[in-house]
ZAMARGU-4260 file (C-alpha; in steps of 0.2 Angstrom, whole numbers, plus 5000, padded with zeros to 4 digits):
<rodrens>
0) 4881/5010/5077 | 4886/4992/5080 | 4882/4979/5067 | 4870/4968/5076 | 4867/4948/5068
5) 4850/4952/5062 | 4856/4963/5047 | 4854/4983/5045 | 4846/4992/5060 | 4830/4994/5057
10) 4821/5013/5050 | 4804/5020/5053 | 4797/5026/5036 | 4778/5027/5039 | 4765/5024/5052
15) 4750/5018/5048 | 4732/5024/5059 | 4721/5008/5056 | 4703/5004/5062 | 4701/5008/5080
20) 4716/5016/5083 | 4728/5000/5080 | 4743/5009/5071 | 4754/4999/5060 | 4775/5005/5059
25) 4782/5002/5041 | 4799/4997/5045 | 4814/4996/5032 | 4830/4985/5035 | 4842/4985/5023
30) 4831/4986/5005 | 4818/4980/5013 | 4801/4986/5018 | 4786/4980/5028 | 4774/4982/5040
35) 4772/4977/5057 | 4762/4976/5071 | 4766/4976/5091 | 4772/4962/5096 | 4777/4957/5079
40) 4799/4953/5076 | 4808/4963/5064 | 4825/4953/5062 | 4832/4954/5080 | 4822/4965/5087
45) 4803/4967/5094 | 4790/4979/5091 | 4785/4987/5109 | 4774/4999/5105 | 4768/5011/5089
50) 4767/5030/5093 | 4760/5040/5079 | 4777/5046/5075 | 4786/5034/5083 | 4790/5015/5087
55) 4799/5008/5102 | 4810/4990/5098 | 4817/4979/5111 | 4834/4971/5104 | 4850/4964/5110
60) 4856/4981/5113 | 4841/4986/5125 | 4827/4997/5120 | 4829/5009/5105 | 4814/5024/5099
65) 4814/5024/5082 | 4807/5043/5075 | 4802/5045/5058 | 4813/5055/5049 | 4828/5048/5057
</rodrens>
């Protein structure tokens, strides 16, 4: 895909289910892993919502679903 200006596309590796059902996505970019919530940024683009195999981002390039595994 395009090379976007904030770095490697991002890839879902893990969803966390945390206390009261508030899910956490663990994103890698690059070498790079962490964890965020919704509403968090990840480089260019924003967490939207957390599914429990999935996380949607809003970016320069419109709105992508990230699935894990891909």
């Amino acid at each position: 895909g395009p090379v976007t200006a904030g770095g490697p596309a991002p890839v879902l590796t893990g969803v966390i289910e945390g206390a009261a059902g508030r899910r956490v996505a663990i994103l890698r970019q690059g070498n790079i892993s962490r964890s965020y919530r919704v509403g968090e940024s990840a480089g260019s683009y924003r967490i939207a919502a957390i599914g429990a195999r999935s996380v949607t981002l809003e970016g320069p390039g419109g709105t992508r679903v990230l699935t894990m595994g891909q």
